[in-house]
Kinemage of the C-alpha trace (Angstrom):
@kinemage 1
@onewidth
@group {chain A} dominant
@subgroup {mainchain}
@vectorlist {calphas} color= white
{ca unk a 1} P -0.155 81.499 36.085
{ca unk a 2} L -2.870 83.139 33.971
{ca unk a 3} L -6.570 82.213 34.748
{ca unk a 4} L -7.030 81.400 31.330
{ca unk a 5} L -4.047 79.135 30.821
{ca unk a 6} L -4.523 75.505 29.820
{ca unk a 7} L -2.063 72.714 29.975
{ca unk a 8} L -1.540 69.415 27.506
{ca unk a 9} L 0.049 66.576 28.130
{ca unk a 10} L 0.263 63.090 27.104
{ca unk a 11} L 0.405 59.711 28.657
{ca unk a 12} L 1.001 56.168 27.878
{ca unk a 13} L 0.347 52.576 28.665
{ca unk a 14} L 0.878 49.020 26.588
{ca unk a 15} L -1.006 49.703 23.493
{ca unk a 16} L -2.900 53.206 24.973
{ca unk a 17} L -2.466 56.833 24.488
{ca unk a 18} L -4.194 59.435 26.260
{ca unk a 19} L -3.948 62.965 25.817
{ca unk a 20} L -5.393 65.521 28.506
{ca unk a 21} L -5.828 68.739 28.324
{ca unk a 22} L -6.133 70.761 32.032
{ca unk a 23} L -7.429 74.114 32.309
{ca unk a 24} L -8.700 76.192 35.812
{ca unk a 25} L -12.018 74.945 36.511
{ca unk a 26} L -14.473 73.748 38.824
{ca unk a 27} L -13.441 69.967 38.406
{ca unk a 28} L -14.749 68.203 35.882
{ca unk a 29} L -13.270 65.385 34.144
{ca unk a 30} L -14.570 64.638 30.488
{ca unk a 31} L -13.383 61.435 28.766
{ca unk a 32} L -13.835 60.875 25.020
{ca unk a 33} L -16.861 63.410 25.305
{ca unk a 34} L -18.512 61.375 28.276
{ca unk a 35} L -18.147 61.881 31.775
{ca unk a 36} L -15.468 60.388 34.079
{ca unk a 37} L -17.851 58.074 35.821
{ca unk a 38} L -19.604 56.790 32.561
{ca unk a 39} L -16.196 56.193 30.523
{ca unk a 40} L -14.579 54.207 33.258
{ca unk a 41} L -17.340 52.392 35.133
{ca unk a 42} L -14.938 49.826 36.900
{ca unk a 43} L -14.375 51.441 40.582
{ca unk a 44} L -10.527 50.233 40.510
{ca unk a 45} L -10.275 52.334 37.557
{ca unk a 46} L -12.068 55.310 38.523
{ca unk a 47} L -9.295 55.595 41.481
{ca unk a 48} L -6.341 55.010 39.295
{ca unk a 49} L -7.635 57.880 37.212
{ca unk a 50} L -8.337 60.190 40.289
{ca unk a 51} L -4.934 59.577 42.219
{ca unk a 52} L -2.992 62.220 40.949
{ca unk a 53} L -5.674 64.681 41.366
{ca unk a 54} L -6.259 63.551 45.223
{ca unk a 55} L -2.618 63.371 46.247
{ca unk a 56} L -1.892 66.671 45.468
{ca unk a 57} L -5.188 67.568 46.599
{ca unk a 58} L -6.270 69.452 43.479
{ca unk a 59} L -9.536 67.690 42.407
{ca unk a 60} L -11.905 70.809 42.491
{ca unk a 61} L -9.120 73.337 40.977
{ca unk a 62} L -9.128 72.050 37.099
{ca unk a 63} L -11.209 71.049 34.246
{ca unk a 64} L -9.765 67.891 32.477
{ca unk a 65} L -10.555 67.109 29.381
{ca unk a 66} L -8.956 63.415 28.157
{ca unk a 67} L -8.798 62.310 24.520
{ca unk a 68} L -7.680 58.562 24.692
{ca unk a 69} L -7.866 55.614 22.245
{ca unk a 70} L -6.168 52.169 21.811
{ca unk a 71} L -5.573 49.181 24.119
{ca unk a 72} L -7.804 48.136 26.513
{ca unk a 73} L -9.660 49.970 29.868
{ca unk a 74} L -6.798 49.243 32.270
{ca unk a 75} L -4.209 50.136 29.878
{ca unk a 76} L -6.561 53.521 29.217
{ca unk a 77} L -7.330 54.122 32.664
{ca unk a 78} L -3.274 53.764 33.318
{ca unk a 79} L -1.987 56.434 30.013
{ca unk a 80} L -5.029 58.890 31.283
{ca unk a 81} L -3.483 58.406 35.165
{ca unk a 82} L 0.163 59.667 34.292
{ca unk a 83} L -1.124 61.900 31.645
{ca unk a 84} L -2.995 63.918 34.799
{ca unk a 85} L 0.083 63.493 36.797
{ca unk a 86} L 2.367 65.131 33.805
{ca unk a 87} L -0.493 68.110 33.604
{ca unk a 88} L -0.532 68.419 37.416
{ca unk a 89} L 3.385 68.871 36.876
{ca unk a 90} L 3.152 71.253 34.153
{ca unk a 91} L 0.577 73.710 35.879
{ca unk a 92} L 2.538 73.499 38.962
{ca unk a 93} L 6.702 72.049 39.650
{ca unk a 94} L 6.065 71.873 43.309
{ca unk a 95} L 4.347 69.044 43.104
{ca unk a 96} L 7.110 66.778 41.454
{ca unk a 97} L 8.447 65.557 45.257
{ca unk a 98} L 4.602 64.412 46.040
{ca unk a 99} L 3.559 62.328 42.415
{ca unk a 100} L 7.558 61.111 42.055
{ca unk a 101} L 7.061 59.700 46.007
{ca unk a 102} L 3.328 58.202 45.281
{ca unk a 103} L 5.192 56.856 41.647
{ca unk a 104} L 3.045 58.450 39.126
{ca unk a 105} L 5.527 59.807 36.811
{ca unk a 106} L 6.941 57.079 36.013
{ca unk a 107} L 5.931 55.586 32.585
{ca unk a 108} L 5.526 51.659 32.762
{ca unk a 109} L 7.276 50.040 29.870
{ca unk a 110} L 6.262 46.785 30.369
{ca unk a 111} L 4.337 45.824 27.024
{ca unk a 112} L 3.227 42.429 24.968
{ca unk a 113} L 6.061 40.615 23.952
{ca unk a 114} L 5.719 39.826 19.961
{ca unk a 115} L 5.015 35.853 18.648
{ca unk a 116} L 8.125 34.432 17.659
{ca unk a 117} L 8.237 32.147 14.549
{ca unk a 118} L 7.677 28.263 15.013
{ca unk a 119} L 6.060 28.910 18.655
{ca unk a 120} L 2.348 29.046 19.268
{ca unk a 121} L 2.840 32.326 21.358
{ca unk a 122} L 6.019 34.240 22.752
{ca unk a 123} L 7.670 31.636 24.932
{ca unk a 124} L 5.371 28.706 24.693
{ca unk a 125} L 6.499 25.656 23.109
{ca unk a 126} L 4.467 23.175 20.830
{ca unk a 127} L 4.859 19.570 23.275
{ca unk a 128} L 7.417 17.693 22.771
{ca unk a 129} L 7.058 14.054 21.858
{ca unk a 130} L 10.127 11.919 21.253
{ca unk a 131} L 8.204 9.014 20.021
């Protein structure tokens, strides 16, 4: 690996999209052009975010920048999380047993199920009144 290579990747979540790009570093973690701790303020974020990057014990090796937009924080917090795990992959394969074991590579396809017609949402029904 080249000390000048750099890595993208992308991950997803519901409604969110996060692209990262990882290059050797010193550790920083930029988000939308703010840093890590400002972007994601909630501290059950913050470690979602950070997993990848402390189970393979590479937090202080790589500079991550993270373009993401759409959805909400948690759904944001979630794409950014497995779009460091797919980087961490990329710059490295022998780390594939550790994030598949710790089930970060896996991309959750749960997402909001659409408003059907003559319903108020999904699955709820208007009451029912037989008189």
């Amino acid at each position: 690996m080249a000390a000048t290579e750099q890595v993208q990747s992308v991950g997803r979540r519901k409604a969110s999209v996060s692209r990262v790009t990882m290059k050797q570093g010193a550790g920083t973690v930029r988000v939308n052009g703010r840093s890590f701790d400002e972007y994601f303020t909630i501290p059950r974020h913050r470690s979602l975010v950070s997993a990848p990057l402390e189970v393979t014990e590479a937090a202080s090796l790589y500079d991550i920048t993270v373009r993401v937009r759409g959805g909400g924080v948690t759904g944001q917090a979630e794409a950014t999380r497995l779009g460091i795990a797919r980087a961490l992959l990329a710059m490295d394969e022998d780390r594939r047993r550790t994030l598949r074991a710790h089930g970060m590579l896996t991309r959750d396809p749960r997402v909001v199920e659409r408003k059907k017609p003559g319903r108020p949402k999904a699955r709820k029904r208007f009451q029912f009144s037989k008189r």
